[in-house]
C-alpha positions, 0 to 999 in steps of 0.5 A: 206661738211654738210654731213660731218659736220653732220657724225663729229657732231653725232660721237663727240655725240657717243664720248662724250656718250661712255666716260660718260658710260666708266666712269660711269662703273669705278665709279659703279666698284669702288663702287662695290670693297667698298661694296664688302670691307665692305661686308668682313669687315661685316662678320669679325666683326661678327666673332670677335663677336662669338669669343669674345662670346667664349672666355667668355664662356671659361673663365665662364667654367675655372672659374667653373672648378677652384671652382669644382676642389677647391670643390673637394680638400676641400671634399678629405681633410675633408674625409680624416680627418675621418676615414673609418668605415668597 
């Protein structure tokens, strides 16, 4: 019977360690999904960054585009005031 007692006694240690490693591989895999998440989350916000930084960019570009185009009216209608010497 200690025999007995003794195989029960080491398999409830061998229980109780599989258990804790079990949960443990839970745990760390939960941490991994969170990282993995915040990983993503990470390089979208890099993403929004960059698009942010051309949509500014754009609008500068539009801006410039408007005065030139405004430019170039103002000169048409001043060169067209005068006429063209032959």
């Amino acid at each position: 019977m200690e025999q007995f007692t003794k195989l029960v006694s080491q398999q409830l240690e061998t229980m109780d360690q599989l258990l804790f490693l079990q949960s443990e591989i839970e745990r760390c895999q939960q941490i991994e999904e969170e990282l993995i998440k915040l990983q993503a989350e990470a390089k979208l916000d890099c993403i929004r960054g960059e698009i942010g930084v051309m949509k500014q960019r754009l609008k500068e570009i539009q801006q410039t585009f408007e005065v030139q185009t405004e430019e170039i009216i103002s000169s048409y209608k001043k060169d067209s005031h005068y006429p063209v010497s032959r």
